[in-house]
NUMARZA-98445 format. One record per residue: residue number from 1; residue in one letter; x, y, z of N, C-alpha, C in turn. Coordinates in steps of 0.1 Angstrom, whole numbers, plus 2048, in hexadecimal, padded with zeros to 3 digits. Example, Ala and Ser with C-alpha at 12.3 -4.5 7.8 and 13.67 -1.06 7.14 Angstrom:
2
+------+------+------+------+------+-------+-------+-------+------+------+------+
! resi ! resn ! n.xx ! n.yy ! n.zz ! ca.xx ! ca.yy ! ca.zz ! c.xx ! c.yy ! c.zz !
+------+------+------+------+------+-------+-------+-------+------+------+------+
!    1 !    A !  884 !  7C7 !  84E !   87B !   7D3 !   84E !  884 !  7DF !  84E !
!    2 !    S !  880 !  7EA !  847 !   889 !   7F5 !   847 !  881 !  800 !  84F !
+------+------+------+------+------+-------+-------+-------+------+------+------+
***
This chain:
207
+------+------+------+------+------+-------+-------+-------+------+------+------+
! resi ! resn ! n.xx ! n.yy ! n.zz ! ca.xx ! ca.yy ! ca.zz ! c.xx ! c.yy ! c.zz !
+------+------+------+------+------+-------+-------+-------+------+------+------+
!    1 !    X !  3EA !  5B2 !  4A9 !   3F2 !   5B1 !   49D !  3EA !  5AC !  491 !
!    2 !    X !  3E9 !  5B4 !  483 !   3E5 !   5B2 !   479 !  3E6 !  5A0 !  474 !
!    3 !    X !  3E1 !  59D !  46E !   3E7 !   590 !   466 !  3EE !  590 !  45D !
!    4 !    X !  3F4 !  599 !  455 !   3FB !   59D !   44B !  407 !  59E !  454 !
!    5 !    X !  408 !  5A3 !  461 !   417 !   5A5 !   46C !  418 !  595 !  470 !
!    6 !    X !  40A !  591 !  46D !   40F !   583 !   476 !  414 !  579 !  469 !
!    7 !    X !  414 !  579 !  461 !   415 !   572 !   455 !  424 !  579 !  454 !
!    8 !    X !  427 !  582 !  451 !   438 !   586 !   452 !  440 !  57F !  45C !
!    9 !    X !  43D !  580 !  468 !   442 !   57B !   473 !  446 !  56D !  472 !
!   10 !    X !  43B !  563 !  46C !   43B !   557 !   46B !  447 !  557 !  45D !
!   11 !    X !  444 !  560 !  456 !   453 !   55C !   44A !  45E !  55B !  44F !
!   12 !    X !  461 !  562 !  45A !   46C !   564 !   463 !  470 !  558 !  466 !
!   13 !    X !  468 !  551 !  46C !   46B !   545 !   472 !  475 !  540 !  472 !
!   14 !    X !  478 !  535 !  478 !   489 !   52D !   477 !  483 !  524 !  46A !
!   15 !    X !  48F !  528 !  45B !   489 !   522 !   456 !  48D !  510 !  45A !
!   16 !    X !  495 !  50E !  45D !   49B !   503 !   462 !  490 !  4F5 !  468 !
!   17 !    X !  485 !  4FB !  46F !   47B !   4F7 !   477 !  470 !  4F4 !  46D !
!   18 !    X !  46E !  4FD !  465 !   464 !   4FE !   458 !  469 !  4F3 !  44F !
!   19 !    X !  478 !  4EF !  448 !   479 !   4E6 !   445 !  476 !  4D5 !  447 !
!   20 !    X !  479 !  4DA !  459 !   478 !   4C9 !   459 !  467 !  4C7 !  45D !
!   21 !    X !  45F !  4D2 !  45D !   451 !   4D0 !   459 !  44B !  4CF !  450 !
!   22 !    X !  451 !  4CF !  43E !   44E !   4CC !   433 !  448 !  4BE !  42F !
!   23 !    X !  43F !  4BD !  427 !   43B !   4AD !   421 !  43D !  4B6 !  414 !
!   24 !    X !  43A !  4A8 !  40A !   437 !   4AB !   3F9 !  42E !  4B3 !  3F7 !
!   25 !    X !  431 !  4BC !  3EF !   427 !   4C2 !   3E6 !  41E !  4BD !  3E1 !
!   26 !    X !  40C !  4C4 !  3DF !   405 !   4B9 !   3DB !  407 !  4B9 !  3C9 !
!   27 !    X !  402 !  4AC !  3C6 !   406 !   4A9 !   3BA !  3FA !  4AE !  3AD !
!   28 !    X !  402 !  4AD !  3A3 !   3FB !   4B2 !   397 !  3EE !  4A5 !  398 !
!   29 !    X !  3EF !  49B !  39A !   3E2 !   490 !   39C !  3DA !  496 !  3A8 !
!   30 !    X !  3DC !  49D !  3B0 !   3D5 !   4A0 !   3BA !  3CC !  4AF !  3B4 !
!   31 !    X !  3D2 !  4B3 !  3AC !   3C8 !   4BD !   3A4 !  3C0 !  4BC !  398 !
!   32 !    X !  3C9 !  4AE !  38F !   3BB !   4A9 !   38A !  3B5 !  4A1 !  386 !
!   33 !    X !  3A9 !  4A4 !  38F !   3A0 !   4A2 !   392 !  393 !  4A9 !  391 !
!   34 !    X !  385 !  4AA !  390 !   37C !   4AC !   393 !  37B !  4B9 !  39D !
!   35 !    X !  37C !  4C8 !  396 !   37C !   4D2 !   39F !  377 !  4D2 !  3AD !
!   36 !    X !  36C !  4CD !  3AB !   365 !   4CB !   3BA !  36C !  4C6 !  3C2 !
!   37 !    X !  370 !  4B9 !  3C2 !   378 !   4AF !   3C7 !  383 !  4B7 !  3CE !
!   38 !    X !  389 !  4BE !  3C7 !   397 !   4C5 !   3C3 !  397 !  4CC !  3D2 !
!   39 !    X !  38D !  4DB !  3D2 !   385 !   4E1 !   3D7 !  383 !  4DB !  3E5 !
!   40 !    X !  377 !  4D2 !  3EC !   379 !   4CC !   3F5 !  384 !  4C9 !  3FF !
!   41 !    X !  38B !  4C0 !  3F3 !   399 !   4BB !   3F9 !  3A4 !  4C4 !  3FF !
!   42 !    X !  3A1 !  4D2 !  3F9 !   3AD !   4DD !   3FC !  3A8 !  4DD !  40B !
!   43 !    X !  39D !  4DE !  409 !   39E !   4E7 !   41B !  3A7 !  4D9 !  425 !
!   44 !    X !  3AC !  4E1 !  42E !   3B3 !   4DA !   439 !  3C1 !  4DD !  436 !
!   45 !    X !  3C6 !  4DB !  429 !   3D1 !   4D9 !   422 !  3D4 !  4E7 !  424 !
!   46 !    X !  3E4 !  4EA !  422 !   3ED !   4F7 !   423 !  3F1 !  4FE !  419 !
!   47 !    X !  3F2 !  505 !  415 !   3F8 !   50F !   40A !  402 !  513 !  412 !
!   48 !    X !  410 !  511 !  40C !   41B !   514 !   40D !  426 !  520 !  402 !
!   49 !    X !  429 !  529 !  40E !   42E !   535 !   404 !  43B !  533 !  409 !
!   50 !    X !  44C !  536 !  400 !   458 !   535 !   402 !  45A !  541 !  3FD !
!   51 !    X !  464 !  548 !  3FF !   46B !   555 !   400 !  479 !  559 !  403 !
!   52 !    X !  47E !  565 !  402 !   489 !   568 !   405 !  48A !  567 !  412 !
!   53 !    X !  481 !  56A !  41D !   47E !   56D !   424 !  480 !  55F !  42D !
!   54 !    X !  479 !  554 !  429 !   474 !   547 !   432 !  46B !  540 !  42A !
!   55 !    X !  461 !  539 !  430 !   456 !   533 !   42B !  44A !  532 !  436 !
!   56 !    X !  43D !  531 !  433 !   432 !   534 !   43A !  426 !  52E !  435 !
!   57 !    X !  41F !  526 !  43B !   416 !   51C !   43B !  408 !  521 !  43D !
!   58 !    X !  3FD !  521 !  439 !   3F0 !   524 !   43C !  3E1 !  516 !  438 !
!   59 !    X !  3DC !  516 !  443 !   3D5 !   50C !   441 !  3C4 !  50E !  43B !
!   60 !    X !  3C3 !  508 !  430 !   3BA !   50F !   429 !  3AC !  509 !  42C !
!   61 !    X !  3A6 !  514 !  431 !   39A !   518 !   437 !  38F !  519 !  42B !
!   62 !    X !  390 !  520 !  423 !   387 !   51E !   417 !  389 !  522 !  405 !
!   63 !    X !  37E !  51A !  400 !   383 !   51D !   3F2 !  375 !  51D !  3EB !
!   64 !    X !  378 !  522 !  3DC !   36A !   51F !   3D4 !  372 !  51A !  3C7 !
!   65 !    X !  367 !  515 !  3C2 !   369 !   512 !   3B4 !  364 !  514 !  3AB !
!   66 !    X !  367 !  514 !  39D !   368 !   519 !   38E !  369 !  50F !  387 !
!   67 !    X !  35B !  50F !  37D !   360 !   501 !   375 !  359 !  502 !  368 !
!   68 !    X !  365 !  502 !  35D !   365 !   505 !   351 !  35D !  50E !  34A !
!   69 !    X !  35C !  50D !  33E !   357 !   520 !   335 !  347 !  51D !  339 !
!   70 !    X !  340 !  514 !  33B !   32F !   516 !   33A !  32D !  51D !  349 !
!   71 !    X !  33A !  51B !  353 !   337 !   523 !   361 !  33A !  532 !  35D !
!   72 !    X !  332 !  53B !  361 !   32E !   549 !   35B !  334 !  54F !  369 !
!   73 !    X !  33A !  54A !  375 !   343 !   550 !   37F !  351 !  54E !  377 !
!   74 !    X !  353 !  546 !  372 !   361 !   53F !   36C !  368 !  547 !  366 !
!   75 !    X !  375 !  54F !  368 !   376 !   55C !   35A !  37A !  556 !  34E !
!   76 !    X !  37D !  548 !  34C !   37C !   540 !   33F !  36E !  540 !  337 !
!   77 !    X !  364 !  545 !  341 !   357 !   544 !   338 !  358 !  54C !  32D !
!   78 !    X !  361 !  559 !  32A !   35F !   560 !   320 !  369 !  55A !  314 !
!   79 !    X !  36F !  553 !  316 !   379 !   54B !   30A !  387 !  54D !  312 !
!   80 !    X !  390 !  545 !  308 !   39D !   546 !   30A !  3A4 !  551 !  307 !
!   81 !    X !  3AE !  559 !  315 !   3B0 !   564 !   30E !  3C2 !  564 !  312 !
!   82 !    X !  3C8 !  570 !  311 !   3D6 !   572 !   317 !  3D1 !  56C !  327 !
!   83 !    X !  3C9 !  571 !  32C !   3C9 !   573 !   33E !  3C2 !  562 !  344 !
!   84 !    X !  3B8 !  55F !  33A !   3B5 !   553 !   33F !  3BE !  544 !  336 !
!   85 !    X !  3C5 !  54A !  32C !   3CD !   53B !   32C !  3CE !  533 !  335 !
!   86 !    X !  3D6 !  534 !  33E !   3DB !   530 !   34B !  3D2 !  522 !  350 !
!   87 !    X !  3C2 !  526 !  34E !   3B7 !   51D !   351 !  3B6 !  510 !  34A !
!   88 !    X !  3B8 !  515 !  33F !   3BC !   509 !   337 !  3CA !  4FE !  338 !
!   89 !    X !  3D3 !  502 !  33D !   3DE !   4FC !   33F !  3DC !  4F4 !  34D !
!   90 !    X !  3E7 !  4E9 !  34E !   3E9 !   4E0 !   357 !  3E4 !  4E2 !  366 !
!   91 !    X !  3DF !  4D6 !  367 !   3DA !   4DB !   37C !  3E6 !  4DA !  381 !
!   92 !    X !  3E3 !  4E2 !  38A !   3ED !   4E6 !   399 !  3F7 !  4F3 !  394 !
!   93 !    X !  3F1 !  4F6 !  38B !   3F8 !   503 !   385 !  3EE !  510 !  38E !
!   94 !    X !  3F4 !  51D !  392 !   3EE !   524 !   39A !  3E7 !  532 !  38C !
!   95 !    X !  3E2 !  533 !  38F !   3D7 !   53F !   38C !  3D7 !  54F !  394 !
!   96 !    X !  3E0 !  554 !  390 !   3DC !   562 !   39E !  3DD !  56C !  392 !
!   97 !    X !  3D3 !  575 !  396 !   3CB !   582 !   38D !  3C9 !  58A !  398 !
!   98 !    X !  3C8 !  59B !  394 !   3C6 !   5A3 !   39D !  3B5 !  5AA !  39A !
!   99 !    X !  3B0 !  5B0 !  3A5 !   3A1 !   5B1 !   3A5 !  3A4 !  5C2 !  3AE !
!  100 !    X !  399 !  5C7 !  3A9 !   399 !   5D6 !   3AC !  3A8 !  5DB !  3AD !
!  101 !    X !  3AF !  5D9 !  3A4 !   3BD !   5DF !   3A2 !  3C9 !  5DD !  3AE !
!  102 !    X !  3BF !  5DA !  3B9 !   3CF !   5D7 !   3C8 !  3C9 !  5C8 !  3CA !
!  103 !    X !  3C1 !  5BF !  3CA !   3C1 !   5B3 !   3D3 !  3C6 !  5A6 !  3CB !
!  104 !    X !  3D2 !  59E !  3CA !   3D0 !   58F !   3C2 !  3C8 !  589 !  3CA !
!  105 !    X !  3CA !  57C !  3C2 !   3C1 !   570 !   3C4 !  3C9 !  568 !  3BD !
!  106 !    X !  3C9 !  559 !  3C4 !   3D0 !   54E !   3BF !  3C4 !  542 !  3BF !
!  107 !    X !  3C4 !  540 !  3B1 !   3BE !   530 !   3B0 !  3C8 !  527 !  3A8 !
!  108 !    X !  3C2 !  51D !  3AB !   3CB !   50D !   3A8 !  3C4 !  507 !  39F !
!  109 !    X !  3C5 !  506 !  391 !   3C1 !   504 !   386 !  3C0 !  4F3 !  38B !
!  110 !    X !  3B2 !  4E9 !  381 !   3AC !   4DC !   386 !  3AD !  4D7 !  37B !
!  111 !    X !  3A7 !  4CA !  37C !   3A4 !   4C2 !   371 !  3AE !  4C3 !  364 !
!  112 !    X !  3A5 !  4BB !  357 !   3B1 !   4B8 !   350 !  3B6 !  4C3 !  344 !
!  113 !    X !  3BD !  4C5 !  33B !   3C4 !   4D1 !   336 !  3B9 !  4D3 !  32B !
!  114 !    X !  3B7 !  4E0 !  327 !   3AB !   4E8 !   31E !  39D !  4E6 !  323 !
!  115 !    X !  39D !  4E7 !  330 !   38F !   4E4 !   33A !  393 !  4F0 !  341 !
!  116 !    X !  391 !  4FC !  343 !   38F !   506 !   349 !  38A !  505 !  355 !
!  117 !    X !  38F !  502 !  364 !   38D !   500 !   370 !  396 !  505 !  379 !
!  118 !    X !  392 !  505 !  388 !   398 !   50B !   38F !  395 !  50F !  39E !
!  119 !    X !  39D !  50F !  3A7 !   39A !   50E !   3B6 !  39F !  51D !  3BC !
!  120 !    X !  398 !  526 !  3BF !   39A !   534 !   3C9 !  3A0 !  52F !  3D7 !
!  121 !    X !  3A7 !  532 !  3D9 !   3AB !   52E !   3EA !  3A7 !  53F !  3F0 !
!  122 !    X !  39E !  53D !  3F4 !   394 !   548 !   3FF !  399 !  54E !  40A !
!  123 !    X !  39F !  540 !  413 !   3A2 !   548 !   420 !  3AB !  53A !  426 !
!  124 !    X !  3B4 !  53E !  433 !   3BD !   539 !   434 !  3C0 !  540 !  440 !
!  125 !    X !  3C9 !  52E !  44F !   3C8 !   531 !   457 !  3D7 !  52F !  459 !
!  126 !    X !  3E3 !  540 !  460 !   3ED !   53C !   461 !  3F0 !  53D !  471 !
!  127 !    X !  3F5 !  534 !  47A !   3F9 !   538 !   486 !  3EB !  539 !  490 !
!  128 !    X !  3E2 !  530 !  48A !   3D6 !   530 !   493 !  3CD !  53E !  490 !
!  129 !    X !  3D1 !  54A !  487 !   3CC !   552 !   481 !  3C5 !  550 !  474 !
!  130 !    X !  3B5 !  55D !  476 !   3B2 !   55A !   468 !  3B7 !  563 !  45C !
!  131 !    X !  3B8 !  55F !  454 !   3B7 !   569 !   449 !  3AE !  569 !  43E !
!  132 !    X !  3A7 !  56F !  441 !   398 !   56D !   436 !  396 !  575 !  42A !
!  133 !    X !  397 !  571 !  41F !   393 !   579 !   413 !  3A2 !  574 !  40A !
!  134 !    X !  39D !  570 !  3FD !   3AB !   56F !   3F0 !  3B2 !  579 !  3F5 !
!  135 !    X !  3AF !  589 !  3F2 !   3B8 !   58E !   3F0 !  3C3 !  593 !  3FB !
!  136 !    X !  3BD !  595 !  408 !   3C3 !   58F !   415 !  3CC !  586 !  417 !
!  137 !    X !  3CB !  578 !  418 !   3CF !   56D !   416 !  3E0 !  56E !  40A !
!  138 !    X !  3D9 !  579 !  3FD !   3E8 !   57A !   3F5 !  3F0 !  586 !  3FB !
!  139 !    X !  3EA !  58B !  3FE !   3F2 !   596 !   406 !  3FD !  595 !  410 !
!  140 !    X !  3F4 !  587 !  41B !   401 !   585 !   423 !  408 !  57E !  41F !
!  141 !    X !  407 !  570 !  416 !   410 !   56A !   412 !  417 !  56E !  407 !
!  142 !    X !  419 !  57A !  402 !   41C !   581 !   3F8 !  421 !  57A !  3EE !
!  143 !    X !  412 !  576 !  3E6 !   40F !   574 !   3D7 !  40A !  57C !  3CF !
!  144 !    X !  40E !  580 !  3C2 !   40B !   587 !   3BB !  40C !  585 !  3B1 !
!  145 !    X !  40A !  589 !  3A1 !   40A !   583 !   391 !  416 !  57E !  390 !
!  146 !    X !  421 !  581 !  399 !   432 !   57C !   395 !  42C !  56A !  399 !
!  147 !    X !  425 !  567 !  39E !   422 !   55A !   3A2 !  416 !  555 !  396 !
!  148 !    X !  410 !  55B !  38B !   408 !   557 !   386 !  40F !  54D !  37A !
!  149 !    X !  409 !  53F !  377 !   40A !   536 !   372 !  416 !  52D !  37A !
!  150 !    X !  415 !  532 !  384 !   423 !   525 !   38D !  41E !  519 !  38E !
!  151 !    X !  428 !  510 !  38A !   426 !   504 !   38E !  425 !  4FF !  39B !
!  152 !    X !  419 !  4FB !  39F !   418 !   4F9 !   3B3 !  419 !  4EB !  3B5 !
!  153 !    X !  41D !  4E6 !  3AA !   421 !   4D8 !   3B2 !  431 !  4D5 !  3B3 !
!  154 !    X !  439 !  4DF !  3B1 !   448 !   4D6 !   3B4 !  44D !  4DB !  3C0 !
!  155 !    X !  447 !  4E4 !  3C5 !   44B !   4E7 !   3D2 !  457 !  4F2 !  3D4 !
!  156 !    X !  455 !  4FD !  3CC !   45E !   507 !   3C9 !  456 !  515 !  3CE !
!  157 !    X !  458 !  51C !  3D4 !   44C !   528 !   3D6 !  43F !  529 !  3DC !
!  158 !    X !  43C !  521 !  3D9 !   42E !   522 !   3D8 !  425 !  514 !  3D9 !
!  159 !    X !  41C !  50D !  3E2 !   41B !   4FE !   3DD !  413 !  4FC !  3E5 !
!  160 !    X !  40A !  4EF !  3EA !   403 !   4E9 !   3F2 !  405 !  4E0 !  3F7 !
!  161 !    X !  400 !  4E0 !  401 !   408 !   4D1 !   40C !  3FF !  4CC !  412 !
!  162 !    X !  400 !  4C2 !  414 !   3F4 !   4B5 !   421 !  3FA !  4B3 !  42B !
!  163 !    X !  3F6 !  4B8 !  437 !   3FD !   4B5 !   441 !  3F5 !  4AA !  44E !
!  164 !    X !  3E9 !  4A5 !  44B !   3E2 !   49A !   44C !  3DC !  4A2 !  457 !
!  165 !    X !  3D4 !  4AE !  456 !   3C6 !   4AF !   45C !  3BC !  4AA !  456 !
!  166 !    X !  3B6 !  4A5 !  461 !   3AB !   49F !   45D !  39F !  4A7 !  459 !
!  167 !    X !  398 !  4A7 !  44C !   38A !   4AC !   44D !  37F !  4A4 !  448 !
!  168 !    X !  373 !  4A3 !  44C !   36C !   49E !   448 !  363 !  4A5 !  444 !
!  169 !    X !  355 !  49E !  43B !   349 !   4A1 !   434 !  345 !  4AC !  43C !
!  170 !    X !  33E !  4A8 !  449 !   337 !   4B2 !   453 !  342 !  4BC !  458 !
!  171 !    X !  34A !  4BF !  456 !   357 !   4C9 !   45A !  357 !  4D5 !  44A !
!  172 !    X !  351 !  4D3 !  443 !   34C !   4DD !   439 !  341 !  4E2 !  434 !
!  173 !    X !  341 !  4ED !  431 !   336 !   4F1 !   42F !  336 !  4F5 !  422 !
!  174 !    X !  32C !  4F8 !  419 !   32A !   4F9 !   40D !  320 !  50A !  40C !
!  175 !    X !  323 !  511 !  3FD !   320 !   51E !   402 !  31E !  522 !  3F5 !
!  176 !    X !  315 !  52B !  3EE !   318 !   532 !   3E2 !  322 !  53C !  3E1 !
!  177 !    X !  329 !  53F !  3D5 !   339 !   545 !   3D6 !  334 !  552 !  3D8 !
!  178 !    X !  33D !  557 !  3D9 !   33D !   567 !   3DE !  341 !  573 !  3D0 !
!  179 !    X !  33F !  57A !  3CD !   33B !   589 !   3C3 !  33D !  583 !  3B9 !
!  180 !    X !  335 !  576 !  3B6 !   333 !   573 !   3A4 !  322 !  578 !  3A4 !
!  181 !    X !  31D !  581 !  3A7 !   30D !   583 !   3A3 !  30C !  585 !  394 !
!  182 !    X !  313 !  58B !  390 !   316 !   58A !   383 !  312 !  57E !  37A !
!  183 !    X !  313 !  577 !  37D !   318 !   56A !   377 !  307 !  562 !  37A !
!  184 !    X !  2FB !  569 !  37D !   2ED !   565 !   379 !  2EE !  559 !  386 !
!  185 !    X !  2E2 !  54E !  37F !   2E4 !   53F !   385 !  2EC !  53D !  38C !
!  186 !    X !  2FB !  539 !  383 !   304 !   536 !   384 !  30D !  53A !  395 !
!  187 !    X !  308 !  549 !  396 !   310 !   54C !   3A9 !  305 !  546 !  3AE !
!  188 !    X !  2FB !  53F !  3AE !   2F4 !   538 !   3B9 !  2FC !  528 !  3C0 !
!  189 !    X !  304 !  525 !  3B2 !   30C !   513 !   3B1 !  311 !  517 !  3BF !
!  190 !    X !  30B !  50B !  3C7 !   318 !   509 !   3D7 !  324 !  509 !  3D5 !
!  191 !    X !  331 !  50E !  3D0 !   33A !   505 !   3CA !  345 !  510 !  3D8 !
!  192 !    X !  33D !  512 !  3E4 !   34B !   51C !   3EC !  34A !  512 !  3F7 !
!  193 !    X !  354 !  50F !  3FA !   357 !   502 !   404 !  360 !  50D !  412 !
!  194 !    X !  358 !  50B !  41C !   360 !   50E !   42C !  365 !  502 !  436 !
!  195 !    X !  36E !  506 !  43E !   36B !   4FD !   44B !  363 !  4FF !  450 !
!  196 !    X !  359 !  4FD !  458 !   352 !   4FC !   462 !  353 !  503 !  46E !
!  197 !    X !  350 !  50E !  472 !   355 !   511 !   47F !  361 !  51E !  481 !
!  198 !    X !  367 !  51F !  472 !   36C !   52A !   475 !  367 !  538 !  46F !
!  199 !    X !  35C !  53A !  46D !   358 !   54B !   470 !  357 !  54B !  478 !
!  200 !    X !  354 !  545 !  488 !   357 !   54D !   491 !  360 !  558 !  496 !
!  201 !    X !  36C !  552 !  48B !   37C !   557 !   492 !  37C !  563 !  48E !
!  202 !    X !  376 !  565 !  480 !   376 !   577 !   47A !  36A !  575 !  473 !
!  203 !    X !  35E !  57D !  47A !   354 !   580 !   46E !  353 !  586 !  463 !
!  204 !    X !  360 !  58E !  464 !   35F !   59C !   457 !  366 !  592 !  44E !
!  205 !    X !  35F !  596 !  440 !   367 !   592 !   437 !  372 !  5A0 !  42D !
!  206 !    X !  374 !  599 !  429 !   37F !   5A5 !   422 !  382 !  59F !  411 !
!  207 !    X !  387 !  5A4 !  405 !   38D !   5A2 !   3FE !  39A !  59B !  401 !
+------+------+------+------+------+-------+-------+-------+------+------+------+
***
């Protein structure tokens, strides 16, 4: 079974059961912060999607970061525009843009307001499955630009949660980001954070 069939399935769920698994949403102080910081701290933690459907939980496996206009991966590097406002506005606000015309991507805007930053959530583990790649990852939890500029901290749609896995320093790995070549120097910065241990589960990556 696809992960996109297994990510449906789990919408299904009793939502009933999914409720009384809920904590707080993480908070607007928990985003800002220091991109990096920010970044780190996601992995372990869940992205949570609500729907007509149900709701469905994924545990986030990896991310990269973006930080302000002198980062030349950042799409704030080119100025403030209609599409990158968003970057400038409040953390814990979401970020999703589409790339080669079919794939979103959701990031979680950082630090403090008119500082252009921001956290990619990469890949994400639902049901002991992986789902590797942004645009994968939006696919099954079906996010798309109707979700861009959502507020992800009140806990409506869309949002992050702690569910007190533990991770430590040596449980990450640090990585240069992936298709900013473009962007000179700058795609060399380590700024792509993994768990540890899971490419084993899927080597292929994907969009």
């Amino acid at each position: 079974m696809g992960n996109e069939s297994l990510a449906r399935l789990a919408f299904l769920a009793n939502p009933a059961s999914v409720r009384n698994m809920r904590r707080q949403p993480l908070s607007h102080a928990f985003f800002n912060r220091p991109t990096l910081t920010v970044a780190r701290s996601l992995l372990g933690k869940y992205l949570v999607r609500k729907n007509g459907e149900g709701v469905i939980a994924g545990k986030i496996i990896e991310v990269e970061a973006y930080i302000g206009p002198q980062d030349k991966a950042c799409h704030a590097s080119k100025g403030r525009t209609a599409r990158t406002d968003v970057l400038f506005g409040p953390a814990g606000t979401s970020y999703v843009y589409l790339i080669y015309g079919m794939y979103h991507c959701l990031n979680v805007v950082t630090e403090r307001e008119e500082f252009p930053a921001a956290v990619l959530i990469r890949a994400i583990e639902i049901e002991g499955e992986l789902i590797d790649g942004p645009g994968r990852l939006c696919r099954a939890m079906q996010i798309d630009r109707g979700l861009n500029r959502w507020n992800m901290t009140d806990g409506k749609q869309l949002w992050f949660e702690d569910r007190a896995v533990a991770v430590r320093k040596i449980d990450i790995g640090t990585f240069a980001r992936i298709g900013v070549d473009y962007a000179g120097e700058w795609a060399k910065k380590p700024w792509r954070f993994r768990l540890n241990g899971t490419e084993k589960k899927n080597r292929k990556r994907s969009s």
